[in-house]
C-alpha positions in Angstrom: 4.6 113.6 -5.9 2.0 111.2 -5.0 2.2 109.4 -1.4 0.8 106.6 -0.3 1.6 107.0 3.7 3.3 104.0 4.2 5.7 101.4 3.2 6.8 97.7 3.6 9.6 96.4 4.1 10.7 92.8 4.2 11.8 91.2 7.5 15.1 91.6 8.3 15.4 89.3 11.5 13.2 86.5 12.3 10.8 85.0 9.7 7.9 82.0 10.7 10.5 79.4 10.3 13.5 79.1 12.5 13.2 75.4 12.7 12.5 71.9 11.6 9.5 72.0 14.3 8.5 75.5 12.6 9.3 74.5 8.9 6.8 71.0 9.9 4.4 73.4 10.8 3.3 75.7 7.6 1.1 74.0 5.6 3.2 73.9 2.6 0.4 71.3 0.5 -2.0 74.0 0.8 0.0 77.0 -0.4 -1.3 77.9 -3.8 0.6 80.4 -5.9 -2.5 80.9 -8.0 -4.0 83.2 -6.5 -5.7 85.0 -9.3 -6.7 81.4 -11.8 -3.6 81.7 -14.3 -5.3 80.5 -16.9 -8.8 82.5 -16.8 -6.1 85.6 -16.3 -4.2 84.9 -19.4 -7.2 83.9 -21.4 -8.5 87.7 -20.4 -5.5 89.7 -21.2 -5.0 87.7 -24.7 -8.6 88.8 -25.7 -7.7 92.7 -25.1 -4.0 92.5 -25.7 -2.9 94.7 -28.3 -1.6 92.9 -31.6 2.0 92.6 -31.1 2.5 92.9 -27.6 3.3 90.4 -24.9 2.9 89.9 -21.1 4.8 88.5 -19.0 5.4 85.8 -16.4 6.6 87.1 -13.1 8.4 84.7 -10.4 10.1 85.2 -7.1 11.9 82.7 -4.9 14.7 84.4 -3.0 12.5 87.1 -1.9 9.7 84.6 -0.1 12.9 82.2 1.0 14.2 85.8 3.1 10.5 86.5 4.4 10.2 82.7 5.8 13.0 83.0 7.4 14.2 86.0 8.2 17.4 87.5 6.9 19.4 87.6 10.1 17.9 84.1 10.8 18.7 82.9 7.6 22.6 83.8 7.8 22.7 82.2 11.1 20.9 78.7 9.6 23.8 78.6 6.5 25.9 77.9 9.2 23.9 76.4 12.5 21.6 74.1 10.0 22.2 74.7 5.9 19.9 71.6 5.6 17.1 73.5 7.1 17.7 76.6 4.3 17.9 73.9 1.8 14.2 72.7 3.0 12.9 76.2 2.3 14.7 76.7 -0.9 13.2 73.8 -2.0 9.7 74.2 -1.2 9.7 77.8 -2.4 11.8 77.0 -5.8 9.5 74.2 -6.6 6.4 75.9 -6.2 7.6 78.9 -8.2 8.9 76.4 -11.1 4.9 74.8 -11.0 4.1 78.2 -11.6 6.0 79.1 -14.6 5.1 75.6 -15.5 1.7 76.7 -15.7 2.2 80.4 -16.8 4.6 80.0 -20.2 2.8 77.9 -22.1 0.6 80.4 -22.7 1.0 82.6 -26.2 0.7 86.0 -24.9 3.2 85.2 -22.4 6.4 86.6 -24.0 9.0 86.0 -21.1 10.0 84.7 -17.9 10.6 87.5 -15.3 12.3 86.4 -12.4 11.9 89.5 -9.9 14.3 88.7 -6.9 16.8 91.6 -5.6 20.2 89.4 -4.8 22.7 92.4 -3.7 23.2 95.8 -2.4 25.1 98.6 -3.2 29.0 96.3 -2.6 27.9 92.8 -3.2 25.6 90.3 -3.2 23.0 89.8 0.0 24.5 85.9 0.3 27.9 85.2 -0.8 28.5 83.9 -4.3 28.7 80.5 -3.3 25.6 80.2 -1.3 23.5 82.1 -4.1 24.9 79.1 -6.2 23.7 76.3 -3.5 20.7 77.5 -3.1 19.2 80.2 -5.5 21.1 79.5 -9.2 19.8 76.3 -9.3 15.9 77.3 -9.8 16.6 80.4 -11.8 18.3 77.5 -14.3 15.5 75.4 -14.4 13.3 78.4 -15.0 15.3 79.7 -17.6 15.0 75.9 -19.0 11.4 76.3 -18.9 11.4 79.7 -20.5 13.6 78.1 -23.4 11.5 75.0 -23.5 8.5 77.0 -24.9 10.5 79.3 -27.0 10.4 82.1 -25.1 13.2 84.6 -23.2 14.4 84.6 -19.3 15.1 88.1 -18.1 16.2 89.3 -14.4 15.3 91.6 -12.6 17.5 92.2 -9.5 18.7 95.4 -7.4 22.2 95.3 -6.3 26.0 94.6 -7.1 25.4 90.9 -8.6 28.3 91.1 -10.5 30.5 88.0 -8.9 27.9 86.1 -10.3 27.0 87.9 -13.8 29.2 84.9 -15.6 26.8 82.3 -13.5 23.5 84.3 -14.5 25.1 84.0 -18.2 26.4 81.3 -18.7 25.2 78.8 -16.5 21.4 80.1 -15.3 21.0 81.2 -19.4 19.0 84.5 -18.9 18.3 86.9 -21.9 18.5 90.2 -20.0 19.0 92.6 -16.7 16.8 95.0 -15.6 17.7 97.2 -12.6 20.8 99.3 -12.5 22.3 101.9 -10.6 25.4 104.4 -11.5 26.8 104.3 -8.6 27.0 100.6 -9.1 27.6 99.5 -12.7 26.2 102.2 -15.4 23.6 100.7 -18.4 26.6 102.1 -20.6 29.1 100.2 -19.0 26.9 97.4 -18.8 26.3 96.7 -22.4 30.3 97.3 -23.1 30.6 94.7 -20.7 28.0 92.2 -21.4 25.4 93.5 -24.5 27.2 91.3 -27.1 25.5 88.0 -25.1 22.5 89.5 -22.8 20.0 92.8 -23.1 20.5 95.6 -20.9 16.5 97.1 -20.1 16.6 100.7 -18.7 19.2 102.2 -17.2 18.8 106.0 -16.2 19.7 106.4 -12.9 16.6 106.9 -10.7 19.2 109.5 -8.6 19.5 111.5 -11.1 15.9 110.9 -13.2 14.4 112.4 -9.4 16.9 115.6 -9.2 18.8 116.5 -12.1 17.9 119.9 -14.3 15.9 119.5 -17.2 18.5 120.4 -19.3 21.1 118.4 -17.7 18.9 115.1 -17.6 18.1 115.4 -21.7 22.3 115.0 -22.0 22.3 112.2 -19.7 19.6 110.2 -21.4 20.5 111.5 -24.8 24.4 109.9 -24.0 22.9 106.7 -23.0 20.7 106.2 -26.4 23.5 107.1 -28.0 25.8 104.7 -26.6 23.0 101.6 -25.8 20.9 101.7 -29.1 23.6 101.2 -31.9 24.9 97.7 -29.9 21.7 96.3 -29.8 20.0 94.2 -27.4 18.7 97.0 -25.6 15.5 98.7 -24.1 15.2 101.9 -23.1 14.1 103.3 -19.8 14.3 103.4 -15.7 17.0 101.6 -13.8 14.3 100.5 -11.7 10.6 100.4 -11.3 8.4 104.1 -11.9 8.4 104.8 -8.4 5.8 107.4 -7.5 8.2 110.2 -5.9 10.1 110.9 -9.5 8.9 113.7 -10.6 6.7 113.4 -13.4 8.1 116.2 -15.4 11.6 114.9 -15.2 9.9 110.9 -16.5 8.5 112.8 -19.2 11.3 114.5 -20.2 13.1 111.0 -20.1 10.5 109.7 -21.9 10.7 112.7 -25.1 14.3 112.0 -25.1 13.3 108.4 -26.3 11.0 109.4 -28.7 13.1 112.2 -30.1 15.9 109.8 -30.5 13.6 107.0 -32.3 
């Protein structure tokens, strides 16, 4: 397994903002989200992109709304000054939306990806109601733009989200979820729940794709096709991103089970 000696981690106490003085401060007119020129990117991959095959458009809000603040800070403003998390929701949410604005128009761009972890393992980082204040809001006007240009909004988000699934369906208008963990809500029970109206994408259990037997992990997958692939609305694969201390005999054994099975 490949290590790369280190890790980050977001901050979980105080951010750069912990006040109107602070939030007057960051020069928020000169924070450009373009950091790589969207359009001579896009313009690049569509020249080598493979016939068929789209990229995508990746945003993130709640994350960068956490790191300006701090998550310990952040609890404390909901209560001591909401106005002053409303501020930073704003200027974060609009300058993601200027950059799906920018990124979907393009035609290898097959889909909005908002990539913003909202829970843990028994709820939801904020409560319900405060994800809907604050957070819903631009992941519907994403969504919007998504639609706008013909094109689909999928999630990507760790955690137990599921107090707001009906919000994220209903109301924000995503296509599909991506991140799921057994011990939370199985892909299988997922789709029973929700694949007649969204798409479930992945779903083995990184847990057991890093230490179950060969043998045991073909039955696990194999059960998941099985039960995923006839309802439709599905993509097979990880509950979560390939991270680099799976083994890789066990991925490809995941990955033979899926090829077998098509």
């Amino acid at each position: 397994m490949l290590s790369r000696g280190n890790r980050n981690w977001m901050e979980e106490k105080i951010g750069f903002v912990s006040n109107w003085d602070d939030f007057e401060r960051v020069p928020w007119d000169r924070v450009d989200l373009d950091m790589l020129g969207i359009d001579e990117y896009y313009a690049f991959v569509a020249k080598y992109l493979p016939e068929g095959m789209k990229v995508t458009a990746l945003g993130c809000t709640f994350g960068p709304l956490v790191t300006t603040l701090g998550f310990e800070t952040m609890c404390a403003l909901l209560y001591e000054d909401p106005a002053l998390v409303a501020a930073v929701a704003e200027k974060w949410g609009r300058l993601n939306q200027e950059l799906y604005e920018r990124m979907l128009p393009h035609d290898c761009v097959g889909f909005a990806w908002q990539a913003d972890d909202l829970g843990y393992k028994s709820q939801t980082l904020l409560s319900p109601s405060h994800l809907r204040e604050y957070v819903l809001p631009w992941f519907k006007r994403y969504a919007e733009i998504a639609h706008h240009h013909g094109k689909l909004m999928w999630l990507h988000s760790c955690g137990n989200i599921y107090s707001i699934m009906e919000d994220l369906i209903e109301d924000v208008g995503i296509d599909a979820q991506q991140s799921f963990q057994d011990e939370i809500l199985s892909i299988t029970e997922f789709m029973t729940t929700y694949g007649d109206r969204i798409a479930g994408l992945g779903g083995v259990d990184m847990d057991k794709l890093c230490r179950l037997p060969t043998p045991e992990l073909r039955a696990y997958c194999r059960s998941i096709l099985d039960h995923c692939m006839p309802k439709g609305r599905y993509a097979y694969g990880t509950g979560n991103s390939v991270a680099n201390y799976i083994p890789l005999q066990n991925y490809l054994t995941m990955m033979e089970e899926g090829y077998r099975y098509r």
